[in-house]
Every structure is written in structure tokens, then in C-alpha cells.
N, CA and C of each residue as an Amber inpcrd file, in Angstrom:
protein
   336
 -59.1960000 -86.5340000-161.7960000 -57.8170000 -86.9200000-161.5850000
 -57.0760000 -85.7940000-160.8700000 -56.4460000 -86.2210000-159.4040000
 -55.4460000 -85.0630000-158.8570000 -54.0890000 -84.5290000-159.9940000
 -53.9210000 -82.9600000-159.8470000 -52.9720000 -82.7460000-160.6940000
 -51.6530000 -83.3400000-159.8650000 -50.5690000 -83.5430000-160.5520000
 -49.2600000 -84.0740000-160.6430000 -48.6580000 -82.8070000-159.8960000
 -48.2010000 -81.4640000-160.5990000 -47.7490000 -80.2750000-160.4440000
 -48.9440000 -79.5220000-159.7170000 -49.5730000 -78.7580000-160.9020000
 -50.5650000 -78.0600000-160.4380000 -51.7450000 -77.8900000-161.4510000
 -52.9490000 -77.6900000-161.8120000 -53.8910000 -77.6870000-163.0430000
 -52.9080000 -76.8850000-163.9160000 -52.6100000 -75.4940000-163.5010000
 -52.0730000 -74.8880000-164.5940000 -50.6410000 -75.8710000-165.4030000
 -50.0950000 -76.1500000-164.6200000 -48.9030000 -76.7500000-164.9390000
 -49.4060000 -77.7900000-165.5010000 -49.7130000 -78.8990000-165.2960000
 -49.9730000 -80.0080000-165.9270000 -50.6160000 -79.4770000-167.2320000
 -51.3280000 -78.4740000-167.3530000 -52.0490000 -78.1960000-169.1270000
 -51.1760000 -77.4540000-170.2800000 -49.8520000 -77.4180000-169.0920000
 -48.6770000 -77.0770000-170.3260000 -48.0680000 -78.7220000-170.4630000
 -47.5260000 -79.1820000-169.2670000 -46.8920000 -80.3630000-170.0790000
 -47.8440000 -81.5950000-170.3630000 -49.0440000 -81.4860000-170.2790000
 -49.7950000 -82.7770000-170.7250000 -49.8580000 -82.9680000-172.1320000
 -49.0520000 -81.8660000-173.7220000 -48.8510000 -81.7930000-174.9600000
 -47.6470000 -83.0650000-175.1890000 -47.1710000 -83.4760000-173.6550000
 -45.8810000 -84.7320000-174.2850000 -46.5110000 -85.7750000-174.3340000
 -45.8550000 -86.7150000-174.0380000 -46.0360000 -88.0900000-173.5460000
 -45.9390000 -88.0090000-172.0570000 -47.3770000 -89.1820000-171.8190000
 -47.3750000 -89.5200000-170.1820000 -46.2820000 -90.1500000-170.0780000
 -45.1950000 -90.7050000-168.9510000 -44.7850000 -91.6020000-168.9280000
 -44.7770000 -92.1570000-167.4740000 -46.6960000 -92.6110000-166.9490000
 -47.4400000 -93.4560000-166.5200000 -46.6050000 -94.5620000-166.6740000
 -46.6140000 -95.1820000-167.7080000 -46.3170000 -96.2360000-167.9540000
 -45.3490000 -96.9550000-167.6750000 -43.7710000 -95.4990000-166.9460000
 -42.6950000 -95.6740000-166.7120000 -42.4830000 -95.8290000-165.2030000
 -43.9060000 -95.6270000-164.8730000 -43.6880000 -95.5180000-163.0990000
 -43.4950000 -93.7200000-162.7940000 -43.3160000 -92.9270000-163.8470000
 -43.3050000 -91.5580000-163.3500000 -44.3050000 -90.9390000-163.7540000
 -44.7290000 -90.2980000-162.7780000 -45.9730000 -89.4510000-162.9450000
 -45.4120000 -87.8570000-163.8190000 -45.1130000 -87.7220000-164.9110000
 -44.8510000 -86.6380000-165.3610000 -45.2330000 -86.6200000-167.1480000
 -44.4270000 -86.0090000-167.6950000 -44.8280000 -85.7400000-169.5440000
 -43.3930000 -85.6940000-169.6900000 -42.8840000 -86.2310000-170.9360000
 -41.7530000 -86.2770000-171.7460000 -42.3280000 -85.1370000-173.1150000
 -41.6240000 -83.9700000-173.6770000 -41.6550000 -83.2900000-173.9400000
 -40.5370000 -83.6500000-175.1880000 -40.9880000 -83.3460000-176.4540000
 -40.1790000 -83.1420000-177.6770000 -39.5360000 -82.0200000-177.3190000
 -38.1270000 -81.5680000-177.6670000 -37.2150000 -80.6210000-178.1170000
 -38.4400000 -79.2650000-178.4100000 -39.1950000 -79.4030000-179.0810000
 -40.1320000 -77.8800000-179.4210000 -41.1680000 -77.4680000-178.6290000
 -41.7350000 -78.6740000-178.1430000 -42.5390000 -78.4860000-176.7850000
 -42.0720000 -78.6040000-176.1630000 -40.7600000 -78.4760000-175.3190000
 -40.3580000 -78.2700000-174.0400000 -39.4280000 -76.4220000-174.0870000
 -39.3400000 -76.1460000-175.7220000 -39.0470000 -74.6910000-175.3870000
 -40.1230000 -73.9210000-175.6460000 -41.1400000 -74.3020000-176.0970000
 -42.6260000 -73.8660000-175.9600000 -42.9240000 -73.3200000-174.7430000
 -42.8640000 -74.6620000-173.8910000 -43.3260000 -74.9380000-172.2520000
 -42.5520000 -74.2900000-171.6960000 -41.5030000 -73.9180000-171.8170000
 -40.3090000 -72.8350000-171.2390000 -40.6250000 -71.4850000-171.2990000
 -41.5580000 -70.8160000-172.7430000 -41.9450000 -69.6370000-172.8100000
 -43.2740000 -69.5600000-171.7190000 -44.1380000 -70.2000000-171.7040000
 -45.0820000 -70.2870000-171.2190000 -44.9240000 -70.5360000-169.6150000
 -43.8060000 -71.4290000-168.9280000 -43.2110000 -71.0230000-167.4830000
 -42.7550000 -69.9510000-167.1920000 -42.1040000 -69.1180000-168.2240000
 -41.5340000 -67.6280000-168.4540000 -43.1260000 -66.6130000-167.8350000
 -43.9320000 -66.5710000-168.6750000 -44.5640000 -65.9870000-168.6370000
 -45.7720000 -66.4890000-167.7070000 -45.8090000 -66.9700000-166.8970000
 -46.4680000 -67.3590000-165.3090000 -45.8800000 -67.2850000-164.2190000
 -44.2650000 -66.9130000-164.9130000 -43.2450000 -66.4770000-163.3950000
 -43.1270000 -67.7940000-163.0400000 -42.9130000 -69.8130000-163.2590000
 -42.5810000 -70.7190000-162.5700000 -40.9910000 -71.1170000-163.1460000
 -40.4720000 -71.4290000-162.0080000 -39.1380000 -71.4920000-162.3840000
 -38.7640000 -73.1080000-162.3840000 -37.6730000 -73.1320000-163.2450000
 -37.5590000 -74.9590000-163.4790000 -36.4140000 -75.5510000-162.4870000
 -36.7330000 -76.0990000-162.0240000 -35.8550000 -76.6170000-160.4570000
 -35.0610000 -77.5180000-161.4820000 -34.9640000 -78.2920000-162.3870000
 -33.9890000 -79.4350000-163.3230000 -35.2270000 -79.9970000-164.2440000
 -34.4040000 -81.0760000-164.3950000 -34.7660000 -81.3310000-165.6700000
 -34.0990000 -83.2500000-165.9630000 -34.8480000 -84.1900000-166.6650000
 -34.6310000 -85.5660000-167.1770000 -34.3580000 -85.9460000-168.6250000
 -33.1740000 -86.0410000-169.2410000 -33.9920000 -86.7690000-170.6230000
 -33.7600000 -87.9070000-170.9600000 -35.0240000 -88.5740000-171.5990000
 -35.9040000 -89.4480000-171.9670000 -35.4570000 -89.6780000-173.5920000
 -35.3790000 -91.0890000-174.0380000 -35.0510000 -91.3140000-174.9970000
 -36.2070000 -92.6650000-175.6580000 -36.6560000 -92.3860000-176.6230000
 -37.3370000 -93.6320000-177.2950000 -36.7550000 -94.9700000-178.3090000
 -36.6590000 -95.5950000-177.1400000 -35.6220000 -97.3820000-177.5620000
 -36.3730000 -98.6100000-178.0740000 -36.6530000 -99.0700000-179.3450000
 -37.1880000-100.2190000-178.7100000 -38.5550000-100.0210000-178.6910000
 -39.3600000 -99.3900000-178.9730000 -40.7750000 -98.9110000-178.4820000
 -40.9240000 -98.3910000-177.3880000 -40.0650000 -98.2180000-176.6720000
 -40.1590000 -97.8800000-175.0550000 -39.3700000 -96.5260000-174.5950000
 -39.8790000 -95.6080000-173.9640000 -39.3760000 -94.3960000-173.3600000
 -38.7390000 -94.6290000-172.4880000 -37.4770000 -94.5500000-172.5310000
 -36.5660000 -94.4750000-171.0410000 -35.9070000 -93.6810000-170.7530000
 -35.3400000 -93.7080000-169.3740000 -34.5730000 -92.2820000-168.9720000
 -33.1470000 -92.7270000-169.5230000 -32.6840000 -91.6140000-169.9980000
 -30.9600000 -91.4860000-170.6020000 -29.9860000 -91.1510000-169.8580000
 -30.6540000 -90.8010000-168.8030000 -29.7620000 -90.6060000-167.5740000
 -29.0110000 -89.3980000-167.6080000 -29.1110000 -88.3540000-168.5490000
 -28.7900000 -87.1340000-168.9990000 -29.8780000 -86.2620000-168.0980000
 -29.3510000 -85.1560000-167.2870000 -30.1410000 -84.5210000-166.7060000
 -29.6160000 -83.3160000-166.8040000 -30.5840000 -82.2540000-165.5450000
 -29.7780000 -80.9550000-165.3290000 -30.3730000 -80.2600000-164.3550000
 -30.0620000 -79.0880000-163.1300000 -30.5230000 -78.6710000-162.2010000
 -29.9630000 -77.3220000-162.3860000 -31.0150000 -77.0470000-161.5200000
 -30.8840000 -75.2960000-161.1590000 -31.4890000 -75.0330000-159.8010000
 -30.4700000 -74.4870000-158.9050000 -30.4720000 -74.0910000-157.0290000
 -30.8070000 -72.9090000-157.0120000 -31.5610000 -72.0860000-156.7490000
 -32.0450000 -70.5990000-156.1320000 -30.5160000 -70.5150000-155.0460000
 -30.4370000 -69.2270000-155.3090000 -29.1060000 -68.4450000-154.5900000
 -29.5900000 -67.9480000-153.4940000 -28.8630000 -67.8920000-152.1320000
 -29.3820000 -67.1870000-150.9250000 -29.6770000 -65.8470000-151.3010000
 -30.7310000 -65.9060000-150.9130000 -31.0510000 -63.9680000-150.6150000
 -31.9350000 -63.9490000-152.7880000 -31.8260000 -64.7170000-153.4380000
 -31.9570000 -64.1280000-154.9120000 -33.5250000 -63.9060000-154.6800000
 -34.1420000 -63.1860000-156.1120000 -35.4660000 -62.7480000-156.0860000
 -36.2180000 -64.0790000-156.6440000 -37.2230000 -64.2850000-156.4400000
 -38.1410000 -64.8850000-156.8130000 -38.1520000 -65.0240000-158.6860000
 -38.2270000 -63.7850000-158.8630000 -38.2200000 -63.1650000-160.5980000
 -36.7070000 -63.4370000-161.3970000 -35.7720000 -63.4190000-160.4190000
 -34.3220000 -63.8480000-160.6870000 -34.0010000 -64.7140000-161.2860000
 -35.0720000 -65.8450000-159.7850000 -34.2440000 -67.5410000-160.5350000
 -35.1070000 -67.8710000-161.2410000 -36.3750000 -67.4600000-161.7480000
 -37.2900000 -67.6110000-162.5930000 -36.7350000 -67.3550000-164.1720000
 -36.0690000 -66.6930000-163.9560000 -35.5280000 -66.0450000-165.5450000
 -34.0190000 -67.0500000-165.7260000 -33.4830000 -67.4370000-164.6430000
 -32.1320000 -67.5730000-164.7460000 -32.8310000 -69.0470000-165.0580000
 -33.4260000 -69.7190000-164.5090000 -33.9020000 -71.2490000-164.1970000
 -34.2590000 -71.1930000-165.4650000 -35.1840000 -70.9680000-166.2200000
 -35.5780000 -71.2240000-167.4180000 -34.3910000 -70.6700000-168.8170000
 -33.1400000 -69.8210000-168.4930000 -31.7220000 -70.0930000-169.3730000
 -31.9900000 -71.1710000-169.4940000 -31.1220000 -71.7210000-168.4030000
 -30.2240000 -72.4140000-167.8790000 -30.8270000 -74.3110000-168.7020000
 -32.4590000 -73.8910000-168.1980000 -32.8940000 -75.2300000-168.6340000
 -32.8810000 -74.7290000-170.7050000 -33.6150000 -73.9250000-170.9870000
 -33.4970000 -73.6150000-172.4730000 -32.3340000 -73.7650000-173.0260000
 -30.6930000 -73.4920000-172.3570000 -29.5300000 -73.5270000-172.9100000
 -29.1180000 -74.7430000-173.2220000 -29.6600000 -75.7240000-172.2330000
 -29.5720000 -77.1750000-171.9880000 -30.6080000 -77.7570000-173.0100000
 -31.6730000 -77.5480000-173.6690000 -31.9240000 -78.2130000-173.8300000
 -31.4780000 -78.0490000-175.5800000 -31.0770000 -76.5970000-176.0830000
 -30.3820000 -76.1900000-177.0240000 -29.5650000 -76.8190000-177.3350000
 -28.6520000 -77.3190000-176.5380000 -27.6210000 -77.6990000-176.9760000
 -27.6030000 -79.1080000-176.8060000 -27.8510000 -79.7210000-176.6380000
 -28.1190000 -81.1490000-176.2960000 -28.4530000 -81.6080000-177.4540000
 -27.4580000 -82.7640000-178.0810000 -27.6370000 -82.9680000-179.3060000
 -28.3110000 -84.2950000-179.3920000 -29.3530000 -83.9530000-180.5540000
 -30.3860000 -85.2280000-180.9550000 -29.9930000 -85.0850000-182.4630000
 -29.6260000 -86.4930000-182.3820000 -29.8040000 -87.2080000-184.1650000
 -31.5510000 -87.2600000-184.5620000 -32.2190000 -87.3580000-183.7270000
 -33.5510000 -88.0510000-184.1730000 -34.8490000 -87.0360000-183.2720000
 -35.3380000 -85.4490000-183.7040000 -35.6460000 -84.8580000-182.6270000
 -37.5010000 -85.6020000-182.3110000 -37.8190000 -87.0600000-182.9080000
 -38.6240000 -87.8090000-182.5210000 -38.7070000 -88.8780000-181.3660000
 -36.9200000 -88.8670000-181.1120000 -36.9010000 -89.9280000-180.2440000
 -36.0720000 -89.0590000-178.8310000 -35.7890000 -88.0420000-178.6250000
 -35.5570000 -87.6300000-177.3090000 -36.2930000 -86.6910000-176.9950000
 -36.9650000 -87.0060000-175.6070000 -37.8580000 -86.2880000-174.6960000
 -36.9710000 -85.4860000-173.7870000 -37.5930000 -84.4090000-172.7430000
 -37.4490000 -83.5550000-172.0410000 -38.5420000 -83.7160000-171.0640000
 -37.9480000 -83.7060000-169.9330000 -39.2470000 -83.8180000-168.9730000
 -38.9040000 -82.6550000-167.4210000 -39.4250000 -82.2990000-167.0340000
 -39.2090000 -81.0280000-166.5100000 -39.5370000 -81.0580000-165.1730000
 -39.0640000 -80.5380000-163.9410000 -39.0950000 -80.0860000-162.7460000
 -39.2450000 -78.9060000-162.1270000 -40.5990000 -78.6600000-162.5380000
 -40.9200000 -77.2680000-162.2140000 -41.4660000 -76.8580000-160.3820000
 -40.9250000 -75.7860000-160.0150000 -41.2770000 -75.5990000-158.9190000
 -42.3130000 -75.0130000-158.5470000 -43.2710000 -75.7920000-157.5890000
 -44.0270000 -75.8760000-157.2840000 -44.4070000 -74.8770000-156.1950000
């Protein structure tokens, strides 16, 4: 199977849910595995371009239409928006309130 991201990348988020099923080729990520997957982008230097979340309705994973992004600054370092990108997504996903941390996913846009 071709990777989605990249081998390395895909063997951090392949711990979610596929959501194949949704028409998107990516992983929906629980609240603890997606700040897991955040330490572990930390420490490979990949920075998170945004971010989707995913909610479980019904039996069915859908998008909530709740998102979030992060733009590299002219001229910034590589190591910069790497550190700043993964705040920014960790702060977000901190605070983002779940009644139920079984039924909202995190699904991630890592740069490639």
C-alpha cells in the first residue's frame, strides 16, 4: 500500500481511526493520541500545517467542521515553525472542549 504522508508519518497516525470510509485518506486521532503524535512530530522536526475535527454521530465519523491552521512566516527557520506549528496545534487541541473524549477525533496536516 502507497503511504498517504510518508512511511514514517503514517506509523504515527495509523494508532487512530482510518477514515477510508469517509472518502479521506487520513487517521482521526483521540485527544491522547493526537498529543502523543504531536510529541513524536516534535521530535522528527515535522511541522503541522492544520488540523480537522472529527466527531462520532450515529455510528459514523464525521467532520465537525471545527478546524485549525498554521502558515510558516517569510524568512522563519525550518526548526521555528516546527516548534511554533506543533503549540499552536497542541494549544488547540487542549483546549477544545469534549464532553465525550471517545467521540471526538483529531486528524492532522502534517507537512510533508
Amino acid at each position: 500500500m502507497e503511504p498517504v504522508w510518508s512511511n514514517q508519518i503514517d506509523k504515527i497516525l495509523k494508532v487512530g481511526h482510518s477514515l477510508d470510509n469517509v472518502g479521506v485518506q487520513n487517521w482521526a486521532l483521540t485527544k491522547d493520541q493526537a498529543l502523543n503524535a504531536l510529541e513524536q512530530f516534535s521530535t522528527l522536526e515535522i511541522s503541522i500545517l492544520g488540523g480537522d475535527v472529527y466527531e462520532y454521530v450515529d455510528g459514523i465519523i464525521r467532520s465537525s467542521y471545527d478546524s485549525w491552521y498554521c502558515d510558516s512566516h517569510s524568512g522563519e527557520a525550518k526548526r521555528d515553525f516546527v516548534k511554533r506549528s506543533i503549540e499552536k496545534a497542541k494549544s488547540y487541541i487542549e483546549a477544545y472542549k469534549v464532553e465525550d473524549v471517545n467521540k471526538v477525533f483529531f486528524v492532522f496536516v502534517p507537512d510533508t
